[in-house]
C-alpha positions as CSV (number, residue, x, y, z in Angstrom):
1,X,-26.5,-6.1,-17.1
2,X,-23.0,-5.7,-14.9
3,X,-20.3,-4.9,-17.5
4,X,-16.4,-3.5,-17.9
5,X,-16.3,-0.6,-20.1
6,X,-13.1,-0.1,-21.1
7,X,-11.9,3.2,-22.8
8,X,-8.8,2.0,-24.7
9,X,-7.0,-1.6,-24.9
10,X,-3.9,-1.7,-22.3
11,X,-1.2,0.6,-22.7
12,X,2.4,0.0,-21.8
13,X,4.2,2.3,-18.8
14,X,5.1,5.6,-21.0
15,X,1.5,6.1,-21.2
16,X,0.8,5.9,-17.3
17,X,4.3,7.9,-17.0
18,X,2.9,11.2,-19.0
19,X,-0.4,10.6,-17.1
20,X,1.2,10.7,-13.4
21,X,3.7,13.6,-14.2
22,X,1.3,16.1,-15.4
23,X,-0.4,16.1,-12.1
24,X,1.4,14.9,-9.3
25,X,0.1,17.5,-6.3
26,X,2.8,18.7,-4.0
27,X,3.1,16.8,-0.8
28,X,4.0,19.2,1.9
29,X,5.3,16.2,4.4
30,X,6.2,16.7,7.7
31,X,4.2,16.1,11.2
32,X,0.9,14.9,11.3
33,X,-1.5,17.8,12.4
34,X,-4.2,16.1,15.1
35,X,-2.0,13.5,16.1
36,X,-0.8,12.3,19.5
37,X,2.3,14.3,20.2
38,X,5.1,11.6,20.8
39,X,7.7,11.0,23.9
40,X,11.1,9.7,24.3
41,X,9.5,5.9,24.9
42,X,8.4,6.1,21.1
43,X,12.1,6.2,19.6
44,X,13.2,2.9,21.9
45,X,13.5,1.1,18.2
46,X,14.5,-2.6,18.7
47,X,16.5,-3.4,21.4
48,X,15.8,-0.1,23.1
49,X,19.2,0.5,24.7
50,X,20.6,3.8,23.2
51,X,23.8,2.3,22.1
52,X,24.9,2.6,18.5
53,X,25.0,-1.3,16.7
54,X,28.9,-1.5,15.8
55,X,29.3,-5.2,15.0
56,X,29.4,-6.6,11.4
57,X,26.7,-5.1,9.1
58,X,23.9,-6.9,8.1
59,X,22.7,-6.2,4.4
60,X,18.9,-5.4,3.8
61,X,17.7,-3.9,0.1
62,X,14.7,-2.5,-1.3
63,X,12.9,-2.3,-4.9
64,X,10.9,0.8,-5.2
65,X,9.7,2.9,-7.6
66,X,10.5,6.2,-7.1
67,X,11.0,7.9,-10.2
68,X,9.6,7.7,-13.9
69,X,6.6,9.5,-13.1
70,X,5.3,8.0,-10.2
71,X,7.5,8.2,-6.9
72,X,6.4,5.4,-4.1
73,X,9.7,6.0,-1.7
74,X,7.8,7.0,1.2
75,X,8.0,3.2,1.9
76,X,11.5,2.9,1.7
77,X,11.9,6.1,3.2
78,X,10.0,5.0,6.5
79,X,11.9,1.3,6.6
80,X,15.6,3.3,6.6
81,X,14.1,5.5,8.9
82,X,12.7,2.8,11.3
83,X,16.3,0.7,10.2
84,X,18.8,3.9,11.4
85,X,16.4,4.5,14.6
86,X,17.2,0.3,15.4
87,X,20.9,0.8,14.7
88,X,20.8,3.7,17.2
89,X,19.5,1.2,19.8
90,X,21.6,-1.7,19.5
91,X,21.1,-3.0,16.1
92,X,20.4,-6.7,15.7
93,X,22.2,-7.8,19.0
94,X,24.5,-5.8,18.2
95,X,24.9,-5.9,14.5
96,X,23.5,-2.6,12.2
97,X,21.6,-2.7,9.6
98,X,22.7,-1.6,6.4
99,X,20.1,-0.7,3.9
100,X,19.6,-0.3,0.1
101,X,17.7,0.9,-1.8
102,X,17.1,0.1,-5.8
103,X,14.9,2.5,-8.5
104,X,13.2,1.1,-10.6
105,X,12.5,4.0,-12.4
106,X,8.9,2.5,-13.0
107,X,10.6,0.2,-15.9
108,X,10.2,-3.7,-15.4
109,X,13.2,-4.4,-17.0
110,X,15.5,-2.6,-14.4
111,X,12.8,-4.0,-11.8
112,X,14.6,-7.5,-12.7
113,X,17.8,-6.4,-13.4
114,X,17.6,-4.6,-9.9
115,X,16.2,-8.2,-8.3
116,X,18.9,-10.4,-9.9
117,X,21.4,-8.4,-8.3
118,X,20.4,-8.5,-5.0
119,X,19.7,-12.2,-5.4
120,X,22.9,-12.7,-6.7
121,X,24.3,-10.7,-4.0
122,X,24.1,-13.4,-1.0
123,X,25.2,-10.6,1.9
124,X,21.4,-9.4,1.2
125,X,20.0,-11.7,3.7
126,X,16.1,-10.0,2.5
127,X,13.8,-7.5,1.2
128,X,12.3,-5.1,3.2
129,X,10.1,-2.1,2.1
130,X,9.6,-2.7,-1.4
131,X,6.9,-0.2,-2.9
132,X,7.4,-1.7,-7.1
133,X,4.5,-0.1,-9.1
134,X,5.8,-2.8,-11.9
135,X,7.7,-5.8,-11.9
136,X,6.7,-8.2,-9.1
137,X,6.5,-11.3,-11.3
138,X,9.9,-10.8,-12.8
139,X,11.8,-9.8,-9.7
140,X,9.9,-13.0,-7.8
141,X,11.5,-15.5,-10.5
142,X,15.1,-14.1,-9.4
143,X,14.5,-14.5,-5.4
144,X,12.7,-17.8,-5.5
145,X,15.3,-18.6,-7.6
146,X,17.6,-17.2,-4.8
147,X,15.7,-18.2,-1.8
148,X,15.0,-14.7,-0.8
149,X,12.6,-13.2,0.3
150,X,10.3,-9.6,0.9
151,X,8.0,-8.2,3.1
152,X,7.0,-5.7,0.8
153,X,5.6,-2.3,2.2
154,X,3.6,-1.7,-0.8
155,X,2.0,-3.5,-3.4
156,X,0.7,-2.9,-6.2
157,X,0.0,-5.2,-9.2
158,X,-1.7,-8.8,-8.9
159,X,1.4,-10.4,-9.1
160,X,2.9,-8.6,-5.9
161,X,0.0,-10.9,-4.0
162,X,0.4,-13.9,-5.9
163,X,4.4,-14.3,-6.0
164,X,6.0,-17.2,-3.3
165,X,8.9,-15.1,-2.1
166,X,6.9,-11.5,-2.0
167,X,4.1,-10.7,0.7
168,X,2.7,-7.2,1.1
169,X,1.8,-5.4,3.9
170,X,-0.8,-3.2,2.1
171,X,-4.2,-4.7,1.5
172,X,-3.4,-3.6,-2.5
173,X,-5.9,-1.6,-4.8
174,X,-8.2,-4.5,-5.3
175,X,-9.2,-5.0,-1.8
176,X,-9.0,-1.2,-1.2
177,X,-11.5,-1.2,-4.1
178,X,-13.9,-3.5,-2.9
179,X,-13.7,-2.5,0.7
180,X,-14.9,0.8,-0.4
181,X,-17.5,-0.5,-2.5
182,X,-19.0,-3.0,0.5
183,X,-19.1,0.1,2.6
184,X,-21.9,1.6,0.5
185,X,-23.4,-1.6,0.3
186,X,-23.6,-1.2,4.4
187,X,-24.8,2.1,3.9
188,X,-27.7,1.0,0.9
189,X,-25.9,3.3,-1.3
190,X,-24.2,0.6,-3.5
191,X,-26.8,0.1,-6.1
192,X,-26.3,1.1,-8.8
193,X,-22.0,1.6,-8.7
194,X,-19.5,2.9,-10.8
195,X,-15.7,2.4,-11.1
196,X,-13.2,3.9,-12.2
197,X,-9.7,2.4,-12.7
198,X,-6.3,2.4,-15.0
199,X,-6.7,0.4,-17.9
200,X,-3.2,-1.6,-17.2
201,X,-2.5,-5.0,-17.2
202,X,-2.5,-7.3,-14.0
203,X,-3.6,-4.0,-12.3
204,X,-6.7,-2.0,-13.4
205,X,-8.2,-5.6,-15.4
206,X,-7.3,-7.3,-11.7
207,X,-9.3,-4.5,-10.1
208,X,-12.1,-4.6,-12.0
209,X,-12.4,-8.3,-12.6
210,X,-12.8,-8.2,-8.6
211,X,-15.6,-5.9,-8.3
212,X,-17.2,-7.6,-11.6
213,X,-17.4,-10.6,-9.4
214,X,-18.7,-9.2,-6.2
215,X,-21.0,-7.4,-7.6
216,X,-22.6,-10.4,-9.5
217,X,-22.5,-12.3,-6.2
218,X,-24.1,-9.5,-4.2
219,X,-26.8,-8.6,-6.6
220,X,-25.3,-4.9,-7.4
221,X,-26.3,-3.2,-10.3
222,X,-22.8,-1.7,-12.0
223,X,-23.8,1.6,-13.6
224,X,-20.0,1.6,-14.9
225,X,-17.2,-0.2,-14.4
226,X,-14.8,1.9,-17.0
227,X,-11.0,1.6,-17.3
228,X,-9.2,4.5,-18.8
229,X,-6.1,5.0,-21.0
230,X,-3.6,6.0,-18.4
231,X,-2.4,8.7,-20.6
232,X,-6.2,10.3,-20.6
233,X,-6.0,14.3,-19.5
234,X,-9.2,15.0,-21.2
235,X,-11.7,13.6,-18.3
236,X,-15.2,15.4,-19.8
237,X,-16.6,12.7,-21.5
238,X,-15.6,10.3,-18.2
239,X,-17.9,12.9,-16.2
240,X,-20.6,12.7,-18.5
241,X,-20.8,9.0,-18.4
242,X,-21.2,8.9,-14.3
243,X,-23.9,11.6,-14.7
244,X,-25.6,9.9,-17.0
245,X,-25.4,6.4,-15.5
246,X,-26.4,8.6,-11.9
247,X,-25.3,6.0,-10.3
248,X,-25.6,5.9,-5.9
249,X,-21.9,5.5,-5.0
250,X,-18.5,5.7,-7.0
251,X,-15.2,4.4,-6.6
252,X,-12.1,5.5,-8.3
253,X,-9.1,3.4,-8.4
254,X,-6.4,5.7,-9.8
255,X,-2.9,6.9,-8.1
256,X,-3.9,10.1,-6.5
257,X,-2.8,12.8,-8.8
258,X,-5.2,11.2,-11.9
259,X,-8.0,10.8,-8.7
260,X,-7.7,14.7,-8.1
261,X,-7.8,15.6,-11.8
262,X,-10.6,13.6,-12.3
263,X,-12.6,15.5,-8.8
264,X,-11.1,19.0,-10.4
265,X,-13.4,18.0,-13.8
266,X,-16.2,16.7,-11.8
267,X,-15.7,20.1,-9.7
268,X,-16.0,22.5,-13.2
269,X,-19.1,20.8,-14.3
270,X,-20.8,20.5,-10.7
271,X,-21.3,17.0,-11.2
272,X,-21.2,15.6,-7.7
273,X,-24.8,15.7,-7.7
274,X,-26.3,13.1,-5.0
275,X,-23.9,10.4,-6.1
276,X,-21.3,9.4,-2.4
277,X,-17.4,9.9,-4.6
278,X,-15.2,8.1,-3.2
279,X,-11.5,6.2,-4.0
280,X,-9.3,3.6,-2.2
281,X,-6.2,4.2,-0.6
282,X,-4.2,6.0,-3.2
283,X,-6.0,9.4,-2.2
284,X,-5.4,8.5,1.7
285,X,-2.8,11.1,2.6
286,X,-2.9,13.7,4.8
287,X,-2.7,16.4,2.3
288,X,-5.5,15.3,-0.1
289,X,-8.6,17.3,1.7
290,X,-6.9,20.3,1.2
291,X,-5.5,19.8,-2.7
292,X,-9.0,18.9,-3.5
293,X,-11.0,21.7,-1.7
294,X,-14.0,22.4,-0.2
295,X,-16.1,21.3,-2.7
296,X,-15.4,17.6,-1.4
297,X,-16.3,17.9,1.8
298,X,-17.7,14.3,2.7
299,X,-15.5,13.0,0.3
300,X,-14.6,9.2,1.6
301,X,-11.4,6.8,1.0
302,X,-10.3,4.0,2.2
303,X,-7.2,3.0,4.5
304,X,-5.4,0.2,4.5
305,X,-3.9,0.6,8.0
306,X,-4.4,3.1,10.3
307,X,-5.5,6.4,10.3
308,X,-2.3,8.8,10.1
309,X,-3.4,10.7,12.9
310,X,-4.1,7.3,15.2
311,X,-3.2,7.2,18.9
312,X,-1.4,3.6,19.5
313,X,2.4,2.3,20.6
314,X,3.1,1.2,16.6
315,X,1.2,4.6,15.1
316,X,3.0,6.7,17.6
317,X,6.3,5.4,16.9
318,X,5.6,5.3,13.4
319,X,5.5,9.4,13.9
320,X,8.5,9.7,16.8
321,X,10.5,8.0,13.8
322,X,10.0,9.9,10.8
323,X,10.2,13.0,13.1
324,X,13.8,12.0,14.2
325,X,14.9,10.0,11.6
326,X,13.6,11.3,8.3
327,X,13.6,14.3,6.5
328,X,11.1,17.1,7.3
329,X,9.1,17.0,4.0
330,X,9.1,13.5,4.1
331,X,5.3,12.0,3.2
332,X,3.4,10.9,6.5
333,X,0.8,8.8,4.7
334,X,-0.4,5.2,4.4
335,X,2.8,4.0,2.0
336,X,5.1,5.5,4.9
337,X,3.1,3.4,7.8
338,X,3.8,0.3,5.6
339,X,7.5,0.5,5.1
340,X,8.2,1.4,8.9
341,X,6.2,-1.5,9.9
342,X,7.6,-4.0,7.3
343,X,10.7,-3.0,8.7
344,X,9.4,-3.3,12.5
345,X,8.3,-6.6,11.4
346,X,11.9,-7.8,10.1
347,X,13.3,-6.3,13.1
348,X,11.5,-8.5,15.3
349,X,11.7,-11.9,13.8
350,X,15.3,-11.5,14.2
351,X,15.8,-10.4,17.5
352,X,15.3,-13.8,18.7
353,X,18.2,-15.4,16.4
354,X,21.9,-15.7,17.4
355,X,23.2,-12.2,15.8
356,X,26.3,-14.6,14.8
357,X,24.2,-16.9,12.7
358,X,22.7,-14.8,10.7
359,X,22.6,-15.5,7.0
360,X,20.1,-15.8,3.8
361,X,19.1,-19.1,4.9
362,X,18.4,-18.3,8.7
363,X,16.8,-15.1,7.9
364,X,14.5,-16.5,5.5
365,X,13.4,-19.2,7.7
366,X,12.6,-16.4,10.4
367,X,10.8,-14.3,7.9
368,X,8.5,-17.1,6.4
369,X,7.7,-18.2,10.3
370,X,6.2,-14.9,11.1
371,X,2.4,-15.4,12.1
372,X,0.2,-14.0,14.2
373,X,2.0,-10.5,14.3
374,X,0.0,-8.2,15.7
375,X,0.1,-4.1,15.7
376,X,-2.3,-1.0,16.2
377,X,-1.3,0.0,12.6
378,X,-3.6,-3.0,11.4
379,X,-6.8,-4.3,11.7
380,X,-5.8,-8.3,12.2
381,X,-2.8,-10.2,12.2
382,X,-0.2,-10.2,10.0
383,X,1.7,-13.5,9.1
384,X,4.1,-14.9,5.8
385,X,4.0,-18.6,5.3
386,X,5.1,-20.5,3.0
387,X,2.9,-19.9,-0.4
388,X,2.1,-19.4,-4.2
389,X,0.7,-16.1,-2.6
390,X,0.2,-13.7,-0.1
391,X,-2.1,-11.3,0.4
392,X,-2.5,-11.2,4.6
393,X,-4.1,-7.9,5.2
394,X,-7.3,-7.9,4.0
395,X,-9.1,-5.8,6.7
396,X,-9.3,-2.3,6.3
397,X,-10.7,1.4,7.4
398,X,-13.0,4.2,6.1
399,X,-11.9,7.7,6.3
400,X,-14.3,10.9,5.3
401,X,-13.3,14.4,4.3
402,X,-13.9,16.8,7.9
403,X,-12.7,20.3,7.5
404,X,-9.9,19.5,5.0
405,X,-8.7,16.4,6.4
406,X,-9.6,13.0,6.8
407,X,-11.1,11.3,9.6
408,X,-12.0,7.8,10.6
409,X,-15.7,6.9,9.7
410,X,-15.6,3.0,9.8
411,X,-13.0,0.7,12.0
412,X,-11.9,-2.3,10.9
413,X,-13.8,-4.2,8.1
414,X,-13.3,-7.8,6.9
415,X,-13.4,-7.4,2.8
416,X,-15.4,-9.9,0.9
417,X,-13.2,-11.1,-2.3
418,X,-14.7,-13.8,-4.5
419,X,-11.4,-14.8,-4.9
420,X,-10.2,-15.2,-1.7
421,X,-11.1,-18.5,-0.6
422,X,-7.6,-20.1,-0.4
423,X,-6.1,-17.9,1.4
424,X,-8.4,-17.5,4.2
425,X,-8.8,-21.2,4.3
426,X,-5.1,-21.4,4.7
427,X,-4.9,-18.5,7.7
428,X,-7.3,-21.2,9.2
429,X,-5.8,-24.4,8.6
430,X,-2.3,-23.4,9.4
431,X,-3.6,-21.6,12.6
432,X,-1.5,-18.3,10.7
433,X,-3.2,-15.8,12.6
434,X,-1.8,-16.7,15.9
435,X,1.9,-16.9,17.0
């Protein structure tokens, strides 16, 4: 019978803060090894014209989270970079871009504090690279409220895919979860499963109520479907219930540091076994093969956009930037791709608008008119729209562990979510994938 085992009831952020800060892995940054090696054409940001933007500044802000345990600024990070390499090319017709950026120090209450400011503000025209690990359904009350809106780089909890003024660029860990999971089911190694996740509200519940329901629908056997207490460093008894449910594939939905603790006890008691490990998109970096070792080779993950080593015009500018823009040691992974093209996105719908015009209302009304946006860095088209929710990438990539680093082992996938139905009957009926 398909169950949710959950270790402990759902614990508040301190808990998940002691988790993450005990064992965040060093991140060494810094080129992509493998990767296309990028030319002058790459850093033609925006208008391309290698004039500095002088005219009046237009204001752009960001809510991440990049302390309090758990540090998602790579998104950020890659939107300023993307932002500084546009005002170095013209700007917005002429106008710069001047960019903020707001910590939430992974505490809702400065999440909201942080959003009622900028709605408040009105020479924020948008938000653009937010990476929030808390706080989307507060900080949406205070732009709706506002009329402002963000095309988030990274998104975590449920509510950053079911807000009206917030719409991610990442696929988010649910999806990442089940497009993992309906790779083994490609592969007849999906039955029986196990999951792993974060027992945290409107996050690690969200996850596992989704591959609850697939699973059911598909006829999978869940072996374990276990949510932990995010404060857990003791992961022995964990490991003994995968061994002894045995079961064909596993999926753990953790931030990467718990992941690689978890593979480290797995490791000690040489539990890997015939079972294919795996986690979604929170291990996809390009420094996780070697922080985990050799024992993992084969080790598989999913990615929400391309691979970081990719060849294509949005991937290879992605790299050009961060080499010229940002610092040295500066994350190259999956959260960077999704701030430098939430910010590539921004750039674009505004290039078309009279620089003069431009205001909260006139941006917004180019933001929620992107469809059909199309780059290498996804698998289908992008789009906004107006909505209750968005959640507009929900195609994604496999990656396996090859000699310490990851390589792609599936393209693009369509992932099944019993829960998706509205939205992809609205991409349909409001002809969102095209422009």
């Amino acid at each position: 019978m398909n169950r949710i085992l959950r270790a402990t009831a759902a614990l508040g952020v301190g808990a998940l803060v002691v988790a993450l800060s005990a064992c965040v892995p060093e991140d060494d940054g810094g080129p992509v090894q493998g990767a296309p090696s990028a030319d002058a054409a790459d850093l033609s940001c925006g208008l391309g014209t290698g004039e500095e933007a002088t005219g009046e500044p237009i204001k752009v802000a960001a809510v991440a989270t990049a302390s309090g345990g758990v540090d998602f600024s790579s998104s950020p990070g890659s939107a300023q970079a993307y932002f500084d390499c546009v005002n170095d090319n013209g700007g917005i017709n002429g106008r710069p871009i001047e960019y903020e950026v707001g910590d939430d120090a992974l505490d809702p209450t400065r999440t909201a504090q942080l959003a009622a400011g900028y709605a408040a503000d009105t020479s924020v025209v948008a938000l653009v690279g937010d990476a929030t690990f808390v706080g989307c359904d507060v900080a949406n009350v205070e732009y709706q409220k506002a009329g402002l809106y963000s095309i988030t780089g990274v998104g975590v909890p449920q509510a950053c895919f079911e807000s009206s003024n917030i719409a991610p660029v990442n696929a988010g860990p649910r999806t990442s979860a089940l497009a993992t999971m309906q790779y083994f089911e490609r592969q007849d190694q999906a039955d029986p499963f196990f999951a792993i996740g974060l027992n945290t509200r409107g996050n690690g519940d969200w996850v596992a109520d989704g591959i609850e329901k697939y699973a059911a629908e598909a006829g999978i056997e869940l072996a374990g479907n276990v949510l932990s207490d995010p404060a857990e460093s003791n992961f022995l008894p964990l490991i003994s219930q995968v061994t002894q449910a045995d079961p064909a594939s596993l999926v753990i939905v953790d931030p990467a540091p718990i992941a690689a603790s978890i593979l480290a006890t797995a490791e000690q008691q040489d539990a890997r076994g015939d079972i294919q490990w795996s986690c979604t998109a929170s291990c996809y970096d390009a420094q996780f093969g070697e922080q985990i070792g050799d024992y993992w080779e084969g080790f598989v993950a999913n990615s929400e956009l391309a691979l970081v080593a990719a060849d294509g015009d949005d991937a290879n500018q992605w790299r050009a930037v961060m080499d010229e823009y940002a610092d040295a040691d500066a994350p190259r992974d999956t959260f960077s791709q999704a701030g430098f093209l939430s910010a590539k996105i921004f750039v674009d719908a505004l290039l078309p608008l009279d620089a003069e015009t431009l205001d909260r209302e006139t941006v917004s009304q180019a933001v929620l008119g992107v469809k059909g946006y199309e780059s290498d860095l996804l698998c289908a088209p992008w789009y906004y729209g107006e909505a209750d929710e968005h959640h507009a990438n929900h195609a994604t990539r496999m990656a396996v562990i090859e000699d310490g680093a990851y390589v792609e082992l599936e393209g693009c996938q369509d992932v099944a979510d019993p829960d998706m139905a509205d939205i992809l009957e609205r991409e349909q009926s409001e002809g969102l994938l095209t422009e």
